[in-house]
C-alpha positions in Angstrom: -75.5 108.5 -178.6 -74.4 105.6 -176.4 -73.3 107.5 -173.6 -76.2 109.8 -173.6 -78.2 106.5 -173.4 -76.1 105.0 -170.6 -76.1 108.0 -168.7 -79.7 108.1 -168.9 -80.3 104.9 -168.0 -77.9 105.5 -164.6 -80.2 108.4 -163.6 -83.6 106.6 -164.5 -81.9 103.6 -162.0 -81.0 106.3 -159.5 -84.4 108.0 -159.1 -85.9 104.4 -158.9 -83.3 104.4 -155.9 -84.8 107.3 -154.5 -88.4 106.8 -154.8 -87.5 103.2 -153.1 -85.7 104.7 -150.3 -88.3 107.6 -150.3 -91.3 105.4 -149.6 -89.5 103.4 -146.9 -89.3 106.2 -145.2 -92.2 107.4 -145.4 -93.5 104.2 -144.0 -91.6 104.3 -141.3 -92.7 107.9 -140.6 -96.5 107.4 -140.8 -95.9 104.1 -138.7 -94.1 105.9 -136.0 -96.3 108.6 -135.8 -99.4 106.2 -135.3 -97.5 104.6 -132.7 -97.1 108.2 -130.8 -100.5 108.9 -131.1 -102.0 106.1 -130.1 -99.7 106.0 -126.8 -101.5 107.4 -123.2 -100.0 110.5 -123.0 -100.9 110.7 -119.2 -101.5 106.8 -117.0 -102.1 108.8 -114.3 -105.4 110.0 -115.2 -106.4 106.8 -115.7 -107.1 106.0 -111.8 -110.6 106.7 -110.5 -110.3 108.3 -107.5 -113.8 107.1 -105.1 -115.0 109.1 -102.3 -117.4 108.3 -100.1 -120.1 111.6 -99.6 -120.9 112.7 -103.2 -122.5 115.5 -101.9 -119.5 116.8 -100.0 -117.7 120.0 -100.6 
């Protein structure tokens, strides 16, 4: 009985590990990704170009 209780107890401690280690990274993910998407995919197109005949061809 001992052993089936210590052995229990080291895989309750390991899957507190993982969901630790699980939710880190998920953070990390879901920060990253808001980084990327919030980045200007294109500065160019952020210049306004004037000209000076608005009606011209």
């Amino acid at each position: 009985k001992h052993f089936s209780t210590s052995l229990r107890n080291k895989v309750q401690k390991n899957c507190d590990n993982m969901a630790v280690g699980f939710h880190i990274t998920a953070a990390i993910l879901m920060l990253a990704f808001a980084i990327v998407y919030a980045s200007d995919p294109s500065p160019l197109q952020d210049f306004c170009v004037a000209i000076g005949d608005a009606d011209a061809n």
